[in-house]
C-alpha positions as CSV (number, residue, x, y, z in Angstrom):
1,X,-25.3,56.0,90.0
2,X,-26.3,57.8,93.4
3,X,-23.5,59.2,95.4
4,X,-22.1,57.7,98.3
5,X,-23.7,60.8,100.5
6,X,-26.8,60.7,99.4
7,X,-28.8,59.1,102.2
8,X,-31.6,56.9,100.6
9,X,-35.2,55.9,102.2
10,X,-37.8,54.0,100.7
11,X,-41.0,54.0,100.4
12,X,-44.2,50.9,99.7
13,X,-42.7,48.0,98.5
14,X,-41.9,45.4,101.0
15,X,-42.9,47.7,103.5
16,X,-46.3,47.1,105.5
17,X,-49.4,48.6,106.4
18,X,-49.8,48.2,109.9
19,X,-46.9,48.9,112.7
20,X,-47.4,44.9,113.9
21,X,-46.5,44.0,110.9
22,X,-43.1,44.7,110.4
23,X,-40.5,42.1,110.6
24,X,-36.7,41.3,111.4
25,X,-36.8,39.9,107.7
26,X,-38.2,42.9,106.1
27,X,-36.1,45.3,107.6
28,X,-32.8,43.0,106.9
29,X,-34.3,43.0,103.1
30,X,-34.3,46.5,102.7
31,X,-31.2,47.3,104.1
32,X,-29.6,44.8,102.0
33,X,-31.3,46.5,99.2
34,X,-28.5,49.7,100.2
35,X,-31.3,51.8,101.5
36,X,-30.9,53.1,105.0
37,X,-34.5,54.9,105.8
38,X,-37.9,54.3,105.4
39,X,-41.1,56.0,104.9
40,X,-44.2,54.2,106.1
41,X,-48.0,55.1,105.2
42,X,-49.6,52.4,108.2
43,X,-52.8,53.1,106.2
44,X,-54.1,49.9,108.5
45,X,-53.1,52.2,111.4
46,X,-55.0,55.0,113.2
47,X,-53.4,57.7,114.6
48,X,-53.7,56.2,118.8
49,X,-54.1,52.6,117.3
50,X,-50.8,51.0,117.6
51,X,-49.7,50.2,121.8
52,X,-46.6,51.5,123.2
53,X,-45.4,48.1,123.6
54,X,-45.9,47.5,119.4
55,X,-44.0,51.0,119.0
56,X,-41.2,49.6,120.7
57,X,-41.3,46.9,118.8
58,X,-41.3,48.6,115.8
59,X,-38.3,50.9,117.2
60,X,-36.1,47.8,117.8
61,X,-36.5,46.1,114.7
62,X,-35.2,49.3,112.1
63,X,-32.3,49.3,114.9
64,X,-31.5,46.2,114.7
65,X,-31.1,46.3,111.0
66,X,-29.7,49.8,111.1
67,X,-32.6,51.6,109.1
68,X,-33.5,54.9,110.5
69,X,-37.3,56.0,110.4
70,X,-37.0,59.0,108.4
71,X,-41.2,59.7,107.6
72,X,-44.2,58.8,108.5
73,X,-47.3,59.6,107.1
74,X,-49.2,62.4,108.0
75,X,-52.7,60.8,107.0
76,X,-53.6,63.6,104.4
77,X,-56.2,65.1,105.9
78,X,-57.7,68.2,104.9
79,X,-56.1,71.0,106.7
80,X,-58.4,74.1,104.0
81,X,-61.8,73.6,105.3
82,X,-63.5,76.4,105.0
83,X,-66.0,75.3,108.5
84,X,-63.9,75.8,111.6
85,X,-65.5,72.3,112.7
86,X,-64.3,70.3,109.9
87,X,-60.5,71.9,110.3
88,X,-60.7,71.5,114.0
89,X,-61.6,67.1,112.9
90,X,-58.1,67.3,110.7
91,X,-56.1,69.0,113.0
92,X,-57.0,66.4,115.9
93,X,-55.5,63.5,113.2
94,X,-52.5,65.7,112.3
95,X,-51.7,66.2,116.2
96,X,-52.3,62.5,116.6
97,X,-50.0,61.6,113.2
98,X,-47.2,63.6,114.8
99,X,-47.4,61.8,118.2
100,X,-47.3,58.1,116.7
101,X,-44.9,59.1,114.6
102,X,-42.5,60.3,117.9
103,X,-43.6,56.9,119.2
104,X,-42.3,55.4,116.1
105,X,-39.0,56.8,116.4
106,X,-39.7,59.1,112.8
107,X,-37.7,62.7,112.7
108,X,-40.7,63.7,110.3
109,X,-44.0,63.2,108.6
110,X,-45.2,63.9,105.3
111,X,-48.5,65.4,104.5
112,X,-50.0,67.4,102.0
113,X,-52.9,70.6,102.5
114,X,-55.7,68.3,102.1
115,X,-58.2,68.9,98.9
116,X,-62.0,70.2,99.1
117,X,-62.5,67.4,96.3
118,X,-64.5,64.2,98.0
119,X,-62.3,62.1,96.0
120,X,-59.7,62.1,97.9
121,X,-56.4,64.7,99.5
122,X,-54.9,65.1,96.3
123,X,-57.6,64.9,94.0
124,X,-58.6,68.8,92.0
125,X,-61.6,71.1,92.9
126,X,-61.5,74.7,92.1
127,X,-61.7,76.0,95.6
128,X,-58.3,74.1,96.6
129,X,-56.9,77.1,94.9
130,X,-59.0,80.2,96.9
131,X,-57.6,82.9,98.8
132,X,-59.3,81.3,101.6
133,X,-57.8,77.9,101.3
134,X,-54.4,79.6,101.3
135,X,-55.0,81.8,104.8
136,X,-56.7,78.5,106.3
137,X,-53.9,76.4,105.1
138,X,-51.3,79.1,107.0
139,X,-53.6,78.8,109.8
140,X,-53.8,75.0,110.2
141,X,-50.3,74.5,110.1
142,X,-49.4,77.5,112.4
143,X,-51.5,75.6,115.2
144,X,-49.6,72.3,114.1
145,X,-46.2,73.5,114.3
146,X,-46.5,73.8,118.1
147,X,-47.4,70.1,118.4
148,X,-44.2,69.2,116.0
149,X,-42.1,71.3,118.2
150,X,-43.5,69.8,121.8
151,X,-43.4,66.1,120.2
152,X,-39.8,66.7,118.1
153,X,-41.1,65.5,114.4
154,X,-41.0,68.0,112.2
155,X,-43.9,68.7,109.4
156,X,-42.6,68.3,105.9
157,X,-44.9,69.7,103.5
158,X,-45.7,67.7,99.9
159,X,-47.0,69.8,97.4
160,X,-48.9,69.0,94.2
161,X,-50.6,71.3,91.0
162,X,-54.1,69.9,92.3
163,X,-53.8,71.2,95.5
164,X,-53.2,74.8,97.4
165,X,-49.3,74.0,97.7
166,X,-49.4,74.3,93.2
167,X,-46.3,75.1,92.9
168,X,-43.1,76.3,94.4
169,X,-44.2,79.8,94.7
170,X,-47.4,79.4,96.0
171,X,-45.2,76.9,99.2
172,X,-42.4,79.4,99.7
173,X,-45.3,82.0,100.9
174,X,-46.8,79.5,103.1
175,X,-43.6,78.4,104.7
176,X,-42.6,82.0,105.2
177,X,-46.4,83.0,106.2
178,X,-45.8,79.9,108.9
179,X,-42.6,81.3,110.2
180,X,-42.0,77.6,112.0
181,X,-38.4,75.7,111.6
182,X,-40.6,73.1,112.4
183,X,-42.2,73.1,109.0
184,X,-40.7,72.5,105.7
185,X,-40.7,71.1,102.1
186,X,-40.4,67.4,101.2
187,X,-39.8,68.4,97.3
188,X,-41.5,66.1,94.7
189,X,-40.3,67.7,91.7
190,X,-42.6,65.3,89.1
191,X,-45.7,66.9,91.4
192,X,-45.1,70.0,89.6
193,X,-44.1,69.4,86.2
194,X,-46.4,71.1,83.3
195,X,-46.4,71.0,79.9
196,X,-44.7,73.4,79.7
197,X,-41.5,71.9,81.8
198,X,-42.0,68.5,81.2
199,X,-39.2,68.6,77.8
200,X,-36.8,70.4,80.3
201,X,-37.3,69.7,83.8
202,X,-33.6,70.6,84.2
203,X,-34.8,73.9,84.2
204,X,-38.1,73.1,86.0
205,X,-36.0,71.5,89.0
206,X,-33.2,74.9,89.4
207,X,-36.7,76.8,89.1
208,X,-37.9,74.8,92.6
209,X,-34.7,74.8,94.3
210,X,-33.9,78.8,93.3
211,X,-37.7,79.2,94.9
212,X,-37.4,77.5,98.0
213,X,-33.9,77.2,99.0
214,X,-33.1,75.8,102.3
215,X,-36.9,75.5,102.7
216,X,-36.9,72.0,101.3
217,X,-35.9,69.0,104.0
218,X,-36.7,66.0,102.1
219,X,-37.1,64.8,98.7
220,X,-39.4,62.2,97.0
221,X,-38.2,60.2,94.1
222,X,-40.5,59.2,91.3
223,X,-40.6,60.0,87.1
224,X,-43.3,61.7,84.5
225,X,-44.2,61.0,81.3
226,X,-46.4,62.5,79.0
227,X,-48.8,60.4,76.9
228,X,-49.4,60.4,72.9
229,X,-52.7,61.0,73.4
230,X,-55.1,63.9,72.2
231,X,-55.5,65.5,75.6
232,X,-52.7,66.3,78.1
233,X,-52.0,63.3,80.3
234,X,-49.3,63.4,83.0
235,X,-48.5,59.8,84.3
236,X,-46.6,59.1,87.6
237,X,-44.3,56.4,86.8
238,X,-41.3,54.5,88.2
239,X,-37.6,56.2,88.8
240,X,-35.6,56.6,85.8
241,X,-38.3,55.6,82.8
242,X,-39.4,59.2,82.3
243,X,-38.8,62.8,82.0
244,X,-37.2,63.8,85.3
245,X,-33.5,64.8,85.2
246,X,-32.4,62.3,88.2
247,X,-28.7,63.5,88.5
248,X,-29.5,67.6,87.9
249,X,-32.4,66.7,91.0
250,X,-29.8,64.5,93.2
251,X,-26.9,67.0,92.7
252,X,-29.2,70.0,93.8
253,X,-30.6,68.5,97.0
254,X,-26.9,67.5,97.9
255,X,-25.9,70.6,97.9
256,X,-28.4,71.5,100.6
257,X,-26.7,69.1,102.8
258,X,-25.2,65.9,102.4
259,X,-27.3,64.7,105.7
260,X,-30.9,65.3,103.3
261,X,-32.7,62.1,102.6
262,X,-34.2,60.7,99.3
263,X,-37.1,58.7,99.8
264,X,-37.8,56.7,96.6
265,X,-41.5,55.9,96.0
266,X,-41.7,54.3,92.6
267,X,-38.9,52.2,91.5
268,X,-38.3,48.7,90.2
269,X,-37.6,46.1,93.0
């Protein structure tokens, strides 16, 4: 059982893709549901799509059913590109991600560094992991922390093994390197379990926290589990029917603060 001052957000579900969508009924649903923030993707949504007038709308609605817009999505683009072009093309949709999201009423949005794979933001390719991918990454979000700050939405960085952010060390030097209160961790411990932490991610979770601290301003909630099968095989699945250590997790983001929000992204409805 969650304690009473953990603040929990969801994420999918019942939850739509596109701003216009969003209803009096859906909003009443997920509050009912005890959750009191939400994370939205608005995949059906580009970045200046959505009118003022829809925003509002949008506004009204989670106020009216007393949901706070905690995250929205930061569209994943690919902020390590190694031509000056191509970075210059994801830092226009990360600019334009924070503004909709301050017309949306969020306090942040989630993104991750962006992949060199053409299968997709999180998907692996050696070079994710360069020297080069780091320094761009530092670079990218440098520029981008200037936008959070003049729009008031903070950046909360996702990190995953595929990607430059690999683990906890690897994000504690780019935070630092960044130097920007407006940039921090939205911790996903499951994004970061191995092999060889997946029978204690106890430990594995006190090794993230110990790592990056008060770095970490959000937290994901999802499970792991590791398949009988003759190669490794890491499987996201929902909250609570794998590996992850749920209360050890909860327990150490509460005692970051008791105002920290929870966003669950795979559960049962």
């Amino acid at each position: 059982m969650v304690a009473e001052a953990m603040r929990l957000g969801i994420s999918g579900t019942l939850l739509p893709d596109n701003v216009t969508d969003m209803t009096p009924e859906i909003a009443a649903t997920i509050r009912d549901w005890g959750y009191t923030g939400i994370f939205t993707r608005l995949r059906a949504n580009r970045v200046s799509s959505p009118s003022d007038a829809d925003c509002q709308t949008f506004r009204d609605i989670l106020t009216e059913a007393g949901l706070e817009h905690v995250m929205a999505t930061g569209y994943w683009q690919n902020l390590i590109h190694p031509d000056s072009d191509e970075r210059e093309r994801s830092l226009e949709i990360l600019y334009g991600g924070l503004r909709l999201a301050a017309r949306l009423g969020a306090t942040c949005i989630d993104t991750g560094p962006g992949s060199m794979s053409p299968n997709g933001p999180w998907a692996p390719h050696p070079d994710n992991w360069s020297a080069w991918a780091e320094a761009n990454l530092i670079d990218s979000l440098k520029r981008a922390a200037d936008v959070a700050e003049e729009v008031g939405v903070r950046i909360h960085l996702e990190g995953h093994q595929l990607v430059t952010l690999r683990d906890a060390d690897m994000t504690r030097r780019v935070i630092d390197a960044i130097g920007s209160s407006w940039v921090c961790v939205d911790i996903d411990p499951v994004n970061w379990i191995t092999l060889d932490t997946y029978f204690d991610t106890r430990m594995a979770i006190d090794g993230m926290f110990d790592t990056l601290g008060d770095r970490i301003g959000s937290g994901h909630s999802k499970d792991v589990q590791l398949w009988d099968r003759h190669t490794i095989h890491l499987d996201t699945v929902v909250t609570g029917s794998g590996a992850i250590d749920h209360a050890h997790y909860i327990a150490r983001l509460e005692s970051l603060s008791s105002e920290i929000y929870l966003i669950v992204e795979a559960c049962e409805t």
